[in-house]
N, C-alpha and C positions, 0 to 999 in steps of 0.2 A: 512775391513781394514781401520784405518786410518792412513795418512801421515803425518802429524805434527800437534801440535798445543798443548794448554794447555788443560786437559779432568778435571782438580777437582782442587780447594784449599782445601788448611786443614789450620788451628790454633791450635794451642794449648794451653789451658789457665796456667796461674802461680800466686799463688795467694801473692808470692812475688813481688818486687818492686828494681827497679834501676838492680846493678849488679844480684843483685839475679836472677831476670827477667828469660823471655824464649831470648835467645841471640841467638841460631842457629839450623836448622832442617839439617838431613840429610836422605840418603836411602842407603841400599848394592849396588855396584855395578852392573850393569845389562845393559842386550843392547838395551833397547828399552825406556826408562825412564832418564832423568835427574830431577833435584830439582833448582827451583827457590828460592831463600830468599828475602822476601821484606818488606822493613822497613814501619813501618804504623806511623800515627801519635801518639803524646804520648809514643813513644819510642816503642812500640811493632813492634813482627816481628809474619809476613804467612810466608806462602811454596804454589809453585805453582808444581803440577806435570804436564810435560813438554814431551810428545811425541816427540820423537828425530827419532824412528825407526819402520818404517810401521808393522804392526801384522799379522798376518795370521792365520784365525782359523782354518784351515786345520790344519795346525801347532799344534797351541798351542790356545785352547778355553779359557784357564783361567790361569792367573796370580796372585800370591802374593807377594803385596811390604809391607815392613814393614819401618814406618817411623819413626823415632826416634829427639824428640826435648828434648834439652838441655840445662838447668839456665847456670849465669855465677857465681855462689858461689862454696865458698870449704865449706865443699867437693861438690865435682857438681853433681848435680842430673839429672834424665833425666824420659823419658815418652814415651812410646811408640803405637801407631796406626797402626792396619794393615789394608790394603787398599787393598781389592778384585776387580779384574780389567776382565770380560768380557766381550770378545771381539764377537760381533756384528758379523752377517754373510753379507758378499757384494757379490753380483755376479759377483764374476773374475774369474770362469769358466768354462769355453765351456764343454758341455757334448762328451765323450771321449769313442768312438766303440772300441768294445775289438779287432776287428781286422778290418785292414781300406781296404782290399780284402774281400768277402766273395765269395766262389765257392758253386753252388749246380750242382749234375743230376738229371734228372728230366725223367724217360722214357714218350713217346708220349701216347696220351687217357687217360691220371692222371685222375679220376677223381674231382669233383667242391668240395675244401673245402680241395684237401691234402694240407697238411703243408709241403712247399719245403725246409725253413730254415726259424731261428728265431735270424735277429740280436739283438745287444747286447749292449747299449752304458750306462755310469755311469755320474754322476755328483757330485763334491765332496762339492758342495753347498750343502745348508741345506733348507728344507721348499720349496715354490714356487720356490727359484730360481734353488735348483735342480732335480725340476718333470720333465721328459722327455718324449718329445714325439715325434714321427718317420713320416718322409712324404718320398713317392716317390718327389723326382729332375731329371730333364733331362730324361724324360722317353717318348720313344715312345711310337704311337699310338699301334703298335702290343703289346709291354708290358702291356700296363694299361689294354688293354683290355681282357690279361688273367691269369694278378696276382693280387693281393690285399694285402694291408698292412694293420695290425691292429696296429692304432695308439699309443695304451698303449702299449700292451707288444713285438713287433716287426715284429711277425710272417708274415713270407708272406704264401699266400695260392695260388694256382688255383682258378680260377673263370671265365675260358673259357674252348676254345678248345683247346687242346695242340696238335698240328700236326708237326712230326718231315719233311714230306715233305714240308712243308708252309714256317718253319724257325726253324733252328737245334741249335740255340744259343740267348739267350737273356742277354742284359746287361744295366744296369738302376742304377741311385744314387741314394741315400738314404740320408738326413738329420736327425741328431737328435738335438729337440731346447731346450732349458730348458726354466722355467716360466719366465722372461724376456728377453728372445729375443736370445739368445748365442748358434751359431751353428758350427755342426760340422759335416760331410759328410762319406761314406763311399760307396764301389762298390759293388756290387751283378752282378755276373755270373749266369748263369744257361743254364748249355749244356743239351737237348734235346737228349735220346736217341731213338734208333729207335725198332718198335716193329714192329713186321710182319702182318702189317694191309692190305696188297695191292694183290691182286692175280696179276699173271703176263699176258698183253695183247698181241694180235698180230695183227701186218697189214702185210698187202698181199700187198709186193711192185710191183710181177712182175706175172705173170701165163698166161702159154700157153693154151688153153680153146676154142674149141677143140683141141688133143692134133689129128694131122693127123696118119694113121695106118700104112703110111710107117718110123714114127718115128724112127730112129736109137737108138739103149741102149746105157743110157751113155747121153741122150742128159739131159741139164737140164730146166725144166718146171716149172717150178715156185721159187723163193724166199720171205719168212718171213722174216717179221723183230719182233721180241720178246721182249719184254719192262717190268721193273717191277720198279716201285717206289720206294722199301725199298732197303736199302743201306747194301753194304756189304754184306755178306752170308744172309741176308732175302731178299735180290733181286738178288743172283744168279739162272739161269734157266737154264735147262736142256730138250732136245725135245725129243721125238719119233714118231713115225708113225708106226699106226695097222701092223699085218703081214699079207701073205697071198696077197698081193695089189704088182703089178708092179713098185714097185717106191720102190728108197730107199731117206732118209734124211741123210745129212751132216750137223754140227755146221761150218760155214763158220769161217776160223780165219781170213783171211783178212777182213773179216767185221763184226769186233766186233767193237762197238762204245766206250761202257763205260764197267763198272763190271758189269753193270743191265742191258744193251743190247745188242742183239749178233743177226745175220742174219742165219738163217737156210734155206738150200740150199734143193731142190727136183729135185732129177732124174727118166728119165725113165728107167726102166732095162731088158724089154720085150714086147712086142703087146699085146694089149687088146682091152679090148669092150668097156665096162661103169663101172666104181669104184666111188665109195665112198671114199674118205680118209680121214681119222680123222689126225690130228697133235696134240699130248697131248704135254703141257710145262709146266713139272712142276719145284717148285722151291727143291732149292739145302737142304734147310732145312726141312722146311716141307711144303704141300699144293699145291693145284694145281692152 
């Protein structure tokens, strides 16, 4: 773009003399052009074209003026110049993301190298000033160290461990610069889903051990606590205990912690000698 100033003179010659002479230039009206006339020595006259109105090649890359000079005889004669006016490209714009949110999912154990999402940004510059190129901004440690930007074409990748137990949501900026310096930002989300990576574990909060023989049925001797990492129905658990065995199990409800932990209760239901008991917990979806 430029702002004002004179960008060309013209003359035009008259091989007449006095009134005959070239006496005055003009141009068609337009918004970006005016015409200067200036007397020179020896009676001749220029024309200065005069930028009055900044250009924009976004806009409009090319321009024709046509100039018209004119004797002062009758009958009056005239001549005409056309002036091709290209406008120059400046760096007056910031490269511009096609959306300044972006969302991805991402399920947990992606493997290294999946493509999560591919932002997107333009520059209406031409040449250097509109190559573009992408950096992570404002990006934590846990991000860098399990996405990667490819600085040409935008793609983010995996390039860690994705563990939805670790951290279930990442969020990082992204700029994109053009070849002198002009930037412009955008967000990347990426929610972590969960996959059924975790078998469900148990601690033994409480057990009677030896259980004595005048033990009444009904007493209760021991409580589990049952635990599973995955969220939602891949960390719901459900217990039993072998049959055949003295004891029954209860899902305690007053001692349920969260969705993925729950306290299973053991009673005695009879006299016995020496058992064995197994407690199987498996989950609600699939696995043990």
């Amino acid at each position: 773009r430029y702002l004002s100033g004179s960008i060309s003179s013209v003359a035009a010659h008259d091989a007449d003399v006095g009134q005959n002479a070239i006496q005055g230039y003009s141009i068609e009206a337009n918004e970006n052009f005016r015409l200067n006339v200036i007397a020179k020595g020896g009676g001749g006259k220029y024309s200065e074209l005069v930028l009055e109105k900044e250009l924009d090649r976004e806009q409009q890359q090319e321009l024709t003026i046509v100039l018209v000079a004119t004797d002062g005889g009758t009958p009056q004669r005239s001549g005409t110049a056309v002036i091709h006016v290209t406008v120059l490209d400046a760096n007056d714009n910031a490269p511009v993301f096609s959306q300044a949110i972006y969302k991805a999912s991402l399920p947990e154990n992606s493997p290294v190298d999946t493509v999560v999402v591919t932002v997107s940004a333009t520059d209406a510059d031409e040449g250097v000033n509109g190559e573009v190129t992408y950096e992570f901004d404002h990006i934590s440690d846990e991000s860098n160290n399990v996405f990667s930007l490819d600085q040409t074409t935008g793609e983010v990748k995996v390039s860690g461990s994705i563990d939805y137990e670790e951290l279930s949501a990442y969020e990082m900026q992204i700029t994109a610069k053009d070849g002198l310096g002009l930037v412009s930002s955008c967000t990347l989300i990426i929610d972590i889903t969960d996959v059924n990576d975790n078998a469900p574990f148990t601690f033994i909060k409480s057990l009677t051990d030896p259980i004595p023989e005048d033990t009444p049925p009904g007493t209760e001797v021991g409580i589990i606590n049952v635990q599973d990492r995955d969220s939602e129905t891949n960390g719901q658990v459900r217990c039993s205990i072998q049959h055949n065995v003295p004891f029954k199990l209860y899902n305690s409800p007053i001692h349920f912690l969260t969705s993925n932990s729950c306290f299973c209760v053991i009673y005695f239901t009879h006299p016995i000698s020496i058992f064995f008991v197994h407690v199987i917990c498996i989950k609600r979806c699939t696995g043990v």
